[in-house]
Biopython code that builds the backbone (N, CA, C, O; Angstrom):
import numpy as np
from Bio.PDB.StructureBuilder import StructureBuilder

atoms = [
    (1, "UNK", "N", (9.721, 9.077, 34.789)),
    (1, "UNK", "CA", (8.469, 8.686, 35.371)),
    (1, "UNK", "C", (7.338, 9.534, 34.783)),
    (1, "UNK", "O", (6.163, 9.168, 34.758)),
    (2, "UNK", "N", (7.891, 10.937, 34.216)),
    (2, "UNK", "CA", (6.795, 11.700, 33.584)),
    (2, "UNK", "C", (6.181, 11.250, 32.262)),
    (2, "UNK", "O", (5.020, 11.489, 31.930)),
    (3, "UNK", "N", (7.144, 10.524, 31.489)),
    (3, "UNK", "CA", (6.657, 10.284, 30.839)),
    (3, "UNK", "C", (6.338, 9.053, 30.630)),
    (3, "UNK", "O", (6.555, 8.774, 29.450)),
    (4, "UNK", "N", (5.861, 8.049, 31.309)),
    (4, "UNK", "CA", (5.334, 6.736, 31.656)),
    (4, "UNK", "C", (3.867, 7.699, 32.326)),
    (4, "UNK", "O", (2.872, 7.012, 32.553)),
    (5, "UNK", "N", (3.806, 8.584, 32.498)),
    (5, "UNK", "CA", (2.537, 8.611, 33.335)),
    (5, "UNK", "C", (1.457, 9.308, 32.078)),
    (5, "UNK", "O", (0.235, 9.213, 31.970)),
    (6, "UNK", "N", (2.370, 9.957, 31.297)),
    (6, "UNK", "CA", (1.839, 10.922, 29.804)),
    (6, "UNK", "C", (1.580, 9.782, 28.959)),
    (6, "UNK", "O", (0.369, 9.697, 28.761)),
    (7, "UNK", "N", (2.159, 8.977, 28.449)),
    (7, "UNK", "CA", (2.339, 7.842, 27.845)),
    (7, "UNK", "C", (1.634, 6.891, 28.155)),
    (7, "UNK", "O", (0.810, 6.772, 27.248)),
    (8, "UNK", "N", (1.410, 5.848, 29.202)),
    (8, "UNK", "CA", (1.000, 5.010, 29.523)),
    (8, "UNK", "C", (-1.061, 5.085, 29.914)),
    (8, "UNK", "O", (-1.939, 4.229, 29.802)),
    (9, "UNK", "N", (-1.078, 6.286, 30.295)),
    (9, "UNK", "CA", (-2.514, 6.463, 30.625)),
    (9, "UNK", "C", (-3.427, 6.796, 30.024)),
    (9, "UNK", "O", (-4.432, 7.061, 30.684)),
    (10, "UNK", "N", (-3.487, 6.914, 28.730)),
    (10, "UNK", "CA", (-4.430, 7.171, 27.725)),
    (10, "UNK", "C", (-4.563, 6.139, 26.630)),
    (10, "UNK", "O", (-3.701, 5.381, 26.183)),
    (11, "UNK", "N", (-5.502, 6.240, 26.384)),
    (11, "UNK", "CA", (-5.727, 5.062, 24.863)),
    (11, "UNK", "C", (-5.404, 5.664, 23.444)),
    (11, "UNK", "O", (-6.227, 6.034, 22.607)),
    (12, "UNK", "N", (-3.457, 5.692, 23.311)),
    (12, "UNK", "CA", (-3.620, 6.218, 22.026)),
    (12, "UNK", "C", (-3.023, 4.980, 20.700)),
    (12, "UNK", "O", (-2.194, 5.131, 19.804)),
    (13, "UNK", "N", (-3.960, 3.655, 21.130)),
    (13, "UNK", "CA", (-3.650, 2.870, 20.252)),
    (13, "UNK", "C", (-4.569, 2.031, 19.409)),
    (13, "UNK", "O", (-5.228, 1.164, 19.983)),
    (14, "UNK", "N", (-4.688, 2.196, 18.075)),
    (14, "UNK", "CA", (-5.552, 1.382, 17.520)),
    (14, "UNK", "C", (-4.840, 0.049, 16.628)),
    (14, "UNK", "O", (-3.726, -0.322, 16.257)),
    (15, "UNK", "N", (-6.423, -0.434, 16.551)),
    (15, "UNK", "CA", (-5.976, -1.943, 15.860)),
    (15, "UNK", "C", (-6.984, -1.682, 14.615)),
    (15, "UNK", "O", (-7.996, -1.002, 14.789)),
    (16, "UNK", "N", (-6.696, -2.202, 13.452)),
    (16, "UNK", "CA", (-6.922, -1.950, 12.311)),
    (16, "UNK", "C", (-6.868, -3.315, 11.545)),
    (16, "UNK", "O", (-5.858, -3.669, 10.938)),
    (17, "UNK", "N", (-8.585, -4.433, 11.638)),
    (17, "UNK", "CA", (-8.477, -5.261, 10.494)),
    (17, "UNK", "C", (-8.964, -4.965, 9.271)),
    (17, "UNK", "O", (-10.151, -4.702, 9.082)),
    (18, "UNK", "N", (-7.750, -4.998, 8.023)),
    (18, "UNK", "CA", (-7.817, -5.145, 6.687)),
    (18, "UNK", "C", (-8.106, -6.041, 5.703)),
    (18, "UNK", "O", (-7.284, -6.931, 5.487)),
    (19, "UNK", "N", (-8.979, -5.994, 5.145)),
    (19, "UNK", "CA", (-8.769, -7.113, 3.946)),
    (19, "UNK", "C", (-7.618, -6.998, 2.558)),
    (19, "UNK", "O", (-7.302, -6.136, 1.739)),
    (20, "UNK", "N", (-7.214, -8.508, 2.888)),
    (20, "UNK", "CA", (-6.183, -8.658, 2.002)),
    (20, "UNK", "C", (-6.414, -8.925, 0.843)),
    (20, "UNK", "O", (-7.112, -9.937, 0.776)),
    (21, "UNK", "N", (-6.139, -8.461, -0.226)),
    (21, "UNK", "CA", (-6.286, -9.103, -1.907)),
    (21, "UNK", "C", (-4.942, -10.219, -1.755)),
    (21, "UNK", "O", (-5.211, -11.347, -1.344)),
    (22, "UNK", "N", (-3.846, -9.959, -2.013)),
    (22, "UNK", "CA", (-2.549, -10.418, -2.217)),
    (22, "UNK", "C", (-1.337, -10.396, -0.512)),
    (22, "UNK", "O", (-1.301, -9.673, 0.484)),
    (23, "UNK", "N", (-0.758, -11.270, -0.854)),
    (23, "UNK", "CA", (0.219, -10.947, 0.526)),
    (23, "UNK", "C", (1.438, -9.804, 0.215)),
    (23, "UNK", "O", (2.435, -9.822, 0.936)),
    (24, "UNK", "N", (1.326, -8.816, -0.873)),
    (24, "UNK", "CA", (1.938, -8.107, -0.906)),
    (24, "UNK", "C", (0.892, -6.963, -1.689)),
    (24, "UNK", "O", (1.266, -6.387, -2.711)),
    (25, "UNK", "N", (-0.358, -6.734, -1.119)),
    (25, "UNK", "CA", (-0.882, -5.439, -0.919)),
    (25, "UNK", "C", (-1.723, -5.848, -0.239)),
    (25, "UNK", "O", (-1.962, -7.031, 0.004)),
    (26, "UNK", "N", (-2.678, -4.218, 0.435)),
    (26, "UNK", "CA", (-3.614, -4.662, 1.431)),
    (26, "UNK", "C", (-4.172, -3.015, 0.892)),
    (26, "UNK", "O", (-3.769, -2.104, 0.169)),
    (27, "UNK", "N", (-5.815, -3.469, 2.111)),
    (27, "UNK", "CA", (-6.857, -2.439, 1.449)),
    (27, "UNK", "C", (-6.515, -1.121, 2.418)),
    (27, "UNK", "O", (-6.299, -0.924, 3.613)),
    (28, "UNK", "N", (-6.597, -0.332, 1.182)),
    (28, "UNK", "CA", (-5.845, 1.172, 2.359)),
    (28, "UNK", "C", (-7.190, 1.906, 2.749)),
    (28, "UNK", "O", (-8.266, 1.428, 2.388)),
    (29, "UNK", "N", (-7.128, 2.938, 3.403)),
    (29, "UNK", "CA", (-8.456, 3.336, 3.999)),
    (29, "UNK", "C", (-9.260, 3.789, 2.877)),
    (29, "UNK", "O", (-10.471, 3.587, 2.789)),
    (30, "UNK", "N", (-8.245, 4.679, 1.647)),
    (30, "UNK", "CA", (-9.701, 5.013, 0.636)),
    (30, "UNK", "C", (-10.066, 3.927, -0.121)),
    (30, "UNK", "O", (-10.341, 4.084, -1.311)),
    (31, "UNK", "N", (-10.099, 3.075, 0.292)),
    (31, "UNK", "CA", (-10.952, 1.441, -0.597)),
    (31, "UNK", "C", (-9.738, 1.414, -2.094)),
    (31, "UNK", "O", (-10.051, 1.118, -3.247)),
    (32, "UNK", "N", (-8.701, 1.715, -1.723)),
    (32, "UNK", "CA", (-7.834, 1.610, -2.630)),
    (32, "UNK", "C", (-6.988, 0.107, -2.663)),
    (32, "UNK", "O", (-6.921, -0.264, -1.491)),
    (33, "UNK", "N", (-6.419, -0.744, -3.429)),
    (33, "UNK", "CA", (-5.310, -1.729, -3.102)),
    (33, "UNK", "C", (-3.397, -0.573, -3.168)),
    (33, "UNK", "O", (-3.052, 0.216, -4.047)),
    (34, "UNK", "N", (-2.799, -0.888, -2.175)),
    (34, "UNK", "CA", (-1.593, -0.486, -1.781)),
    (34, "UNK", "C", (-0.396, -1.530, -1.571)),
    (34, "UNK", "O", (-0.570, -2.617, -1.019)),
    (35, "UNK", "N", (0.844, -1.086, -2.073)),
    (35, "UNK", "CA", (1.474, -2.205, -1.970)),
    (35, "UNK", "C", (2.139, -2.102, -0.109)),
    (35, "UNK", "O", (2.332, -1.097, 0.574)),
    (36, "UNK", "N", (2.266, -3.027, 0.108)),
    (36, "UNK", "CA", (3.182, -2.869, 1.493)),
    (36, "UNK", "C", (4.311, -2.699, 1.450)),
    (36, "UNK", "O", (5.049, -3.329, 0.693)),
    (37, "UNK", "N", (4.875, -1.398, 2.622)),
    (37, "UNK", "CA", (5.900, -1.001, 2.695)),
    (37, "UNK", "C", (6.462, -2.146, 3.609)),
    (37, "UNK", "O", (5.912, -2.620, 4.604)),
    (38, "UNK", "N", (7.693, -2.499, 3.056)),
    (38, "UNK", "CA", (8.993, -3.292, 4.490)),
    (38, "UNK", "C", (9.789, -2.855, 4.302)),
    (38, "UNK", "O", (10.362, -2.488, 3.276)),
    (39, "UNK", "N", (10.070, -2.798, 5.868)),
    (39, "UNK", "CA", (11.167, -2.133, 6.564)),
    (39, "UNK", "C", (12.058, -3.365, 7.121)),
    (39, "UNK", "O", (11.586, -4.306, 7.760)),
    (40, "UNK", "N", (13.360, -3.216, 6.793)),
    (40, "UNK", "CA", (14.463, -3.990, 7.022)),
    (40, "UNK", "C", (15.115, -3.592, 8.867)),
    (40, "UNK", "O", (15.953, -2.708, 9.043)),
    (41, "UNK", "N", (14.645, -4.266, 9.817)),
    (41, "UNK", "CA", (14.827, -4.203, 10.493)),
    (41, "UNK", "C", (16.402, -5.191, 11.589)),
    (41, "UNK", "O", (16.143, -6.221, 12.211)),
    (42, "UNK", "N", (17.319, -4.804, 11.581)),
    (42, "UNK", "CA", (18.175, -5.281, 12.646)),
    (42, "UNK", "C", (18.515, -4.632, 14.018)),
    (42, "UNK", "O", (18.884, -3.527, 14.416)),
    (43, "UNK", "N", (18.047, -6.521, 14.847)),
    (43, "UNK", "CA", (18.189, -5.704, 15.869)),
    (43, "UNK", "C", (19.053, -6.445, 16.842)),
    (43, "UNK", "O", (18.941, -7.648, 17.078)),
    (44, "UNK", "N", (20.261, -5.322, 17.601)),
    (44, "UNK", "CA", (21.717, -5.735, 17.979)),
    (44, "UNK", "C", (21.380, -6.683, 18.994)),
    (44, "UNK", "O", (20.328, -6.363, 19.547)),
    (45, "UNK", "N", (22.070, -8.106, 19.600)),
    (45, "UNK", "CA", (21.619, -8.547, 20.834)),
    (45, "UNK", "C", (23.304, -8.584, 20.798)),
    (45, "UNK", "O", (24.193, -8.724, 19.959)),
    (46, "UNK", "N", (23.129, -8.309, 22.656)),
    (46, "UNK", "CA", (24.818, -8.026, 23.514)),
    (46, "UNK", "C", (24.789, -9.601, 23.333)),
    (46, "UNK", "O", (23.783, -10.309, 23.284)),
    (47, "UNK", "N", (25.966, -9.948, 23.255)),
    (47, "UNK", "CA", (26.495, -11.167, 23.335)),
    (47, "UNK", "C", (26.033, -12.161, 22.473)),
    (47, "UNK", "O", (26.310, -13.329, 22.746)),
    (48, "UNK", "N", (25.359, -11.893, 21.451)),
    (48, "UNK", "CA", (24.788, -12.776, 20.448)),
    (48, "UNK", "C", (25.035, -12.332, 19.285)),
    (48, "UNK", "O", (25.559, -11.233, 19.101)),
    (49, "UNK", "N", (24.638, -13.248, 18.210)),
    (49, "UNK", "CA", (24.185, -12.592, 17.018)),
    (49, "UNK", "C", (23.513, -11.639, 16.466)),
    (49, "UNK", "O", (22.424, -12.179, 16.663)),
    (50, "UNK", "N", (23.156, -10.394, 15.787)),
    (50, "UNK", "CA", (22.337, -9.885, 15.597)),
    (50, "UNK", "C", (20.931, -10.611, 14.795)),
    (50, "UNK", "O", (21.025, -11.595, 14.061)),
    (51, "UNK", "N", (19.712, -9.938, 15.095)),
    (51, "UNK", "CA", (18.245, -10.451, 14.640)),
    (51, "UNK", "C", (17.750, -9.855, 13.557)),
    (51, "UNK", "O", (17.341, -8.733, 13.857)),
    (52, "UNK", "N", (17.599, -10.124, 12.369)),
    (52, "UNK", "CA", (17.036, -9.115, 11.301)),
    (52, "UNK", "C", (15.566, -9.530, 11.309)),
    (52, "UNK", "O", (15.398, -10.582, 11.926)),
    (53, "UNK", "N", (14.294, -8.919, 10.722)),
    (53, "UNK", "CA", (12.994, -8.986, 10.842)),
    (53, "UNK", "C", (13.130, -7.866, 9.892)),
    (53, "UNK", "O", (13.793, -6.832, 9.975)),
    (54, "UNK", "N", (12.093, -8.458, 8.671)),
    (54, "UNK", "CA", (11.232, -7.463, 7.804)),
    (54, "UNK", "C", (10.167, -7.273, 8.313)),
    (54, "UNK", "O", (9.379, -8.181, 8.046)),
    (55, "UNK", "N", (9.616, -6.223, 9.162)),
    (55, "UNK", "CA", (8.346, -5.008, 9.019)),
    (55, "UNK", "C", (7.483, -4.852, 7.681)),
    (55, "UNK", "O", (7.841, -4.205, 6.697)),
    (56, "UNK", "N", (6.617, -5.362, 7.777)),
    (56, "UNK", "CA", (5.760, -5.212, 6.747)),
    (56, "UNK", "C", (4.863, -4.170, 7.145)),
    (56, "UNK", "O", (4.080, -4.702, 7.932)),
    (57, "UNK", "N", (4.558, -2.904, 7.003)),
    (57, "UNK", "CA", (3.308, -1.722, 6.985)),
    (57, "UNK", "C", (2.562, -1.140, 6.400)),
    (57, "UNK", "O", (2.872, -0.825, 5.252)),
    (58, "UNK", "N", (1.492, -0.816, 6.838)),
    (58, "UNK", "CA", (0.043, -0.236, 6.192)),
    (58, "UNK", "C", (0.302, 0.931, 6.466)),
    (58, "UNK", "O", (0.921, 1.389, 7.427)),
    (59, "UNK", "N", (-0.319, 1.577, 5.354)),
    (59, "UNK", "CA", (-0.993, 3.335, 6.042)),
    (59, "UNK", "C", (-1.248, 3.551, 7.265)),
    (59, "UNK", "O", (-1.222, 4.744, 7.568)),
    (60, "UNK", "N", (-1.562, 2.608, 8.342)),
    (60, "UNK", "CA", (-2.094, 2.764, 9.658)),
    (60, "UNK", "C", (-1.121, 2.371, 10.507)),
    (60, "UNK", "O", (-1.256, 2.517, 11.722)),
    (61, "UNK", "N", (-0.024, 1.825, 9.955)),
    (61, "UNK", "CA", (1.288, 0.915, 10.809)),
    (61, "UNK", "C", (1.367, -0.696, 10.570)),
    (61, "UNK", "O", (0.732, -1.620, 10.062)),
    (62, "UNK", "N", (2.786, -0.364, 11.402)),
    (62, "UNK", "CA", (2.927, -2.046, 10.990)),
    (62, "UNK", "C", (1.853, -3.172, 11.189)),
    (62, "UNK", "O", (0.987, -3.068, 12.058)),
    (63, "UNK", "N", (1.937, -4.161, 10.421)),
    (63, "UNK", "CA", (1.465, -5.365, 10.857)),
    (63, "UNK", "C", (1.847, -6.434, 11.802)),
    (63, "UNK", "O", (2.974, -6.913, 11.916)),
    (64, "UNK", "N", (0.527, -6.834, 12.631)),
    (64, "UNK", "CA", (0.838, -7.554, 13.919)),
    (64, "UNK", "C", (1.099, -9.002, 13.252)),
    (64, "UNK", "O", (1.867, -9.752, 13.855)),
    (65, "UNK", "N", (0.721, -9.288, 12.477)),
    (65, "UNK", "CA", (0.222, -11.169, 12.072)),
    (65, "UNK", "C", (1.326, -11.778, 11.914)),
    (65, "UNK", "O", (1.324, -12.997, 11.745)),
    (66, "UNK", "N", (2.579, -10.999, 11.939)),
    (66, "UNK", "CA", (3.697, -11.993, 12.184)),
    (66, "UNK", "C", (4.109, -12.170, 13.620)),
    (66, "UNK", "O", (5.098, -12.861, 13.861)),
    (67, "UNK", "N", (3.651, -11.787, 14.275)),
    (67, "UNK", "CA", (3.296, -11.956, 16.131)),
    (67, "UNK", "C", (2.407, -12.723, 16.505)),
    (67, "UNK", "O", (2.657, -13.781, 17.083)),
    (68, "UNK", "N", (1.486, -12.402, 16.293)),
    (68, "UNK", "CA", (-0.210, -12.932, 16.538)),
    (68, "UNK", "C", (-1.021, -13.567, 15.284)),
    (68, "UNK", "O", (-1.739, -13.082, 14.410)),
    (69, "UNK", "N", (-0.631, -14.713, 15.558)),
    (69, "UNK", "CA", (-0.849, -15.671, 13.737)),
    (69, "UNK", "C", (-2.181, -16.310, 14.314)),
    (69, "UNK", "O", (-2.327, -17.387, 13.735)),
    (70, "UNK", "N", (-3.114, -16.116, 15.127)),
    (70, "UNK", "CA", (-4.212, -16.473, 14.942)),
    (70, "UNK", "C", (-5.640, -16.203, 14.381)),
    (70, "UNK", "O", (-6.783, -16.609, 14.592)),
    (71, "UNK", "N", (-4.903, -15.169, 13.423)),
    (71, "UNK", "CA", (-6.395, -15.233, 11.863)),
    (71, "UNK", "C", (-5.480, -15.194, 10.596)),
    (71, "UNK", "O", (-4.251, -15.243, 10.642)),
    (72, "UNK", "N", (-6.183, -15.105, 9.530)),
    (72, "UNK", "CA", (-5.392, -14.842, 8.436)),
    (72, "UNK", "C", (-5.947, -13.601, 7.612)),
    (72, "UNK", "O", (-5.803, -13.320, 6.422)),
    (73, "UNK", "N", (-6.756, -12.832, 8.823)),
    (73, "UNK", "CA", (-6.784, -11.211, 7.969)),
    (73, "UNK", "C", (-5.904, -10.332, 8.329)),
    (73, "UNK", "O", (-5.659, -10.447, 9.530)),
    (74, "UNK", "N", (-5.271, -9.437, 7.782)),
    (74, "UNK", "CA", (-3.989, -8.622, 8.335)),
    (74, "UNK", "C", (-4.496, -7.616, 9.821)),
    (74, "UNK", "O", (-5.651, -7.190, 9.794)),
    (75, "UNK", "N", (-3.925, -7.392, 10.629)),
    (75, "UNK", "CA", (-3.782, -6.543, 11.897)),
    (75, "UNK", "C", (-2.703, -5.572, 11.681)),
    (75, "UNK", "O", (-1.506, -5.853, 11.623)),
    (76, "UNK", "N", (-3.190, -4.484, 11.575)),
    (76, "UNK", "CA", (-2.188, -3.233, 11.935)),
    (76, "UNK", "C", (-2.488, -2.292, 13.067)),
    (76, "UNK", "O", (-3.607, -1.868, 13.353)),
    (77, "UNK", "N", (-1.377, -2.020, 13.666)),
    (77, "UNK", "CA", (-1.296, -0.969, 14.892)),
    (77, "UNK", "C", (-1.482, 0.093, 14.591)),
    (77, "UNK", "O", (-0.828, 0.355, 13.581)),
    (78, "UNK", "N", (-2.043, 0.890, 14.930)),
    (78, "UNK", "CA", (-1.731, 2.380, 15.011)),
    (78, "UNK", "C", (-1.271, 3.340, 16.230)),
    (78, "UNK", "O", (-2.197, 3.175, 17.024)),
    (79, "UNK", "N", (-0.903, 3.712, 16.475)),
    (79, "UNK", "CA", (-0.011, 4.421, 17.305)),
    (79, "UNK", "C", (0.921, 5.892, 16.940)),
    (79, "UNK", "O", (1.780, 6.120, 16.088)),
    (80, "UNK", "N", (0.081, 7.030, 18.395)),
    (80, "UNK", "CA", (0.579, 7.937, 17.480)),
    (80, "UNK", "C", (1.970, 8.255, 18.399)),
    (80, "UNK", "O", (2.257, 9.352, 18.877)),
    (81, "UNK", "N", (2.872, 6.818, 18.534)),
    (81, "UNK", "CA", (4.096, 7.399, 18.072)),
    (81, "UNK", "C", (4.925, 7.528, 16.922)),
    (81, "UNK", "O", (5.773, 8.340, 16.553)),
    (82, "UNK", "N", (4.280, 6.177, 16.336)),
    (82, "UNK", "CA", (4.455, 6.400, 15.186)),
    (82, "UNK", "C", (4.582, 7.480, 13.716)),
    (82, "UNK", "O", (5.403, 7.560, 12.802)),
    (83, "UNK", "N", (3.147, 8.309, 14.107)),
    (83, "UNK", "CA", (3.010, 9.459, 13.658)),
    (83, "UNK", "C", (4.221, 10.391, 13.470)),
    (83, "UNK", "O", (4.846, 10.813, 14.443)),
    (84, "UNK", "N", (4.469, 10.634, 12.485)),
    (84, "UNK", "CA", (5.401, 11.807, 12.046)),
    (84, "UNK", "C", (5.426, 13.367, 12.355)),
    (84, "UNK", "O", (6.287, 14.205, 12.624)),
    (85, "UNK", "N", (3.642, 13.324, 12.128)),
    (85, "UNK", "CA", (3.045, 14.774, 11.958)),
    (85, "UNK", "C", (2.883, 15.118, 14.010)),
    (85, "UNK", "O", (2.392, 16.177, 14.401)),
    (86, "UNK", "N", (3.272, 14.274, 14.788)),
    (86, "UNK", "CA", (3.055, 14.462, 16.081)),
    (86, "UNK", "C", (4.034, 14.983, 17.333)),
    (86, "UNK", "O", (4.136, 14.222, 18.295)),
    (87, "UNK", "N", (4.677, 16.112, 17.353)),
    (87, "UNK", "CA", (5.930, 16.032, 18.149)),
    (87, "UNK", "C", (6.077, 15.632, 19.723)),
    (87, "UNK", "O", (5.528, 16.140, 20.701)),
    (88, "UNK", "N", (7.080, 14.457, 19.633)),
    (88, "UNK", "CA", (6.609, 14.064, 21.073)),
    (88, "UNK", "C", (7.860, 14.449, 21.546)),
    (88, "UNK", "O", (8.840, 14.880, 20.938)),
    (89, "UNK", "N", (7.626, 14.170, 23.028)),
    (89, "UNK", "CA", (8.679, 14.371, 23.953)),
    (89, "UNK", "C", (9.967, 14.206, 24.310)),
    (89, "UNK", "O", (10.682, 14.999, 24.923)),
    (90, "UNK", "N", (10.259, 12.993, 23.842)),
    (90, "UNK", "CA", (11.552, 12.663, 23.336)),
    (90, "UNK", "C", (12.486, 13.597, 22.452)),
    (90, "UNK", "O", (13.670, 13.911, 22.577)),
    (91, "UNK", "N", (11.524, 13.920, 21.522)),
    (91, "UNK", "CA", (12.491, 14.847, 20.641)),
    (91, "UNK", "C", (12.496, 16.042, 20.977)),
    (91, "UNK", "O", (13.253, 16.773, 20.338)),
    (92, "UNK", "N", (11.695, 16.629, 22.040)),
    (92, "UNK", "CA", (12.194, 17.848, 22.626)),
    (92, "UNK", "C", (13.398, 18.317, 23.402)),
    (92, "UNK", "O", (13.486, 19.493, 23.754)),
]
sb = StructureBuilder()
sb.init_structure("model")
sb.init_model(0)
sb.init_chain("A")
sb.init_seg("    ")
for serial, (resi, resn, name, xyz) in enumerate(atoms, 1):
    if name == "N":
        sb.init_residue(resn, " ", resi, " ")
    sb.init_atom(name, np.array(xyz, "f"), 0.0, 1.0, " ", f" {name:<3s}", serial, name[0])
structure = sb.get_structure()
């Protein structure tokens, strides 16, 4: 519950629209073109088949637009759980 209350009550999430050159790069924050990282994602379901999904990500995090297909400029999350450089609670 502590950490639903650490977690949940602050705004530590951004949204990030990019312009796209190509569907396999996007504009990184220093006005650079970057290729996108994907991540090969499987994920186990009890009593089913497993689900694979490629993760496509920006410098800022993954991309939403394979969720939320109503524009055609890229959306990335940011979130600092994501963050590497951030030690959270879990891993304590």
């Amino acid at each position: 519950m502590a950490w639903g209350f650490t977690a949940l009550r602050s705004d530590v999430q951004d949204l990030y629209v990019s312009s796209s050159m190509a569907k396999a790069t996007i504009g990184a924050p220093d006005g650079s073109w970057k290729p996108l990282a994907v991540d090969h994602e499987v994920i186990h379901v009890r009593g089913g088949q497993d689900a694979e999904l490629d993760v496509q990500a920006t410098a800022h995090g993954p991309l939403l637009n394979p969720i939320f297909t109503a524009g055609n400029r890229p959306i990335s999350l940011k979130w600092n759980l994501y963050d590497p450089h951030i030690q959270h609670a879990a891993a304590l």
